[in-house]
C-alpha positions in Angstrom: 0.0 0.0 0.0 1.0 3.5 -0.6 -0.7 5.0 1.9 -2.6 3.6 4.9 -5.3 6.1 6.8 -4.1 8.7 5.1 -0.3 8.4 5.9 2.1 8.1 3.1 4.4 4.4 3.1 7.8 5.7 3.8 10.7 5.3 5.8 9.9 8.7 8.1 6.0 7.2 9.1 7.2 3.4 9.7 7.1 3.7 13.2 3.5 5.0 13.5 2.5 2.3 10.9 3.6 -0.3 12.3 2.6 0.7 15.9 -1.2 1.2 14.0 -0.7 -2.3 13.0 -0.1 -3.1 16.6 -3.7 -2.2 17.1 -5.0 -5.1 15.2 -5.3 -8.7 16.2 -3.4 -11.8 14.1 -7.1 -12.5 12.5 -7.3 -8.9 11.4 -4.1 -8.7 10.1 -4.6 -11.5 8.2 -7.8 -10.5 6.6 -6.1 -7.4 5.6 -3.6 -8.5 4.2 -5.3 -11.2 2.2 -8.1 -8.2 1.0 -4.8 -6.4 0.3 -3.0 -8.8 -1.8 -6.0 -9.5 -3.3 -6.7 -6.2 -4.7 -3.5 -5.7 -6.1 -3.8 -3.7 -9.4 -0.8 -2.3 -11.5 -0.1 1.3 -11.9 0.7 0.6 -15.7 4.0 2.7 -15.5 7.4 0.7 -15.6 9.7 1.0 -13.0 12.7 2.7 -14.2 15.4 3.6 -11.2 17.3 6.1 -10.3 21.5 6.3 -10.8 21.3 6.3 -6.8 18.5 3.0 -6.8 20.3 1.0 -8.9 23.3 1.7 -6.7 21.2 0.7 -3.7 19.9 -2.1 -5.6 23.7 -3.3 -6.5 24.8 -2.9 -2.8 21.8 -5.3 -1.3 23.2 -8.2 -1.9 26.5 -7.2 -0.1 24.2 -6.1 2.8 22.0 -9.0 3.2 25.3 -11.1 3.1 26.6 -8.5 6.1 23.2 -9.2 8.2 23.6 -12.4 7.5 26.4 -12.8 9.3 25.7 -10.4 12.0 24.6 -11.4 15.6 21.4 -9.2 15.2 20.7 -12.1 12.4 21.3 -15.0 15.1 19.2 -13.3 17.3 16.1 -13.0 15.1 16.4 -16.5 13.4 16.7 -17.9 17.1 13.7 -16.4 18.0 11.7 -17.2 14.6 12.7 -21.2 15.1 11.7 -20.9 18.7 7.9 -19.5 17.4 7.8 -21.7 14.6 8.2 -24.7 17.1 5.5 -23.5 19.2 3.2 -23.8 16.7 4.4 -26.5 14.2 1.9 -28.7 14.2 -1.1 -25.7 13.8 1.4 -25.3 10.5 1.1 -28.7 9.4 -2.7 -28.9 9.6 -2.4 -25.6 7.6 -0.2 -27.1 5.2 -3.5 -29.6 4.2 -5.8 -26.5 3.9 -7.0 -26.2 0.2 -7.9 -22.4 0.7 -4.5 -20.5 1.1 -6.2 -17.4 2.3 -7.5 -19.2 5.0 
């Protein structure tokens, strides 16, 4: 989304959207998103990058690599597997769910 309640998608609002996404339960989120993704519709103008995007473009693989192998990294994928445990086997009933926007 480009905007959400009226607040332009950009680095300088991320904090209050993510704390008005706070606001919402899983099952809300989750419908959202799905209506979201759903309604997807293309602007019909190509993407054509800036001199200083495809820089940034050209230096993201060097900085995932970086985060990769940064503790912050181990951290986050510690805590990910520990979640994902919790709940593995509510996954693997999902996994037999013919409606993926369920």
């Amino acid at each position: 989304m480009r905007e959400f309640e009226d607040v332009e998608n950009i680095p300088e609002n991320f904090e209050f959207l993510y704390s008005s996404h706070e606001n919402y339960t899983f099952e809300e989120n989750l419908d959202r998103l799905v209506e979201a993704t759903n309604n997807i519709a293309p602007t019909g103008r190509r993407f054509i990058p800036a001199e200083t995007q495809e820089e940034c473009i050209r230096e993201s693989v060097d900085r995932a690599i970086s985060f990769l192998r940064s503790e912050e990294y181990e951290i986050l994928n510690d805590d990910l597997n520990d979640r994902v445990r919790e709940v593995a086997s509510e996954i693997t009933i999902a996994a037999f769910i013919d409606n993926v926007n369920l």
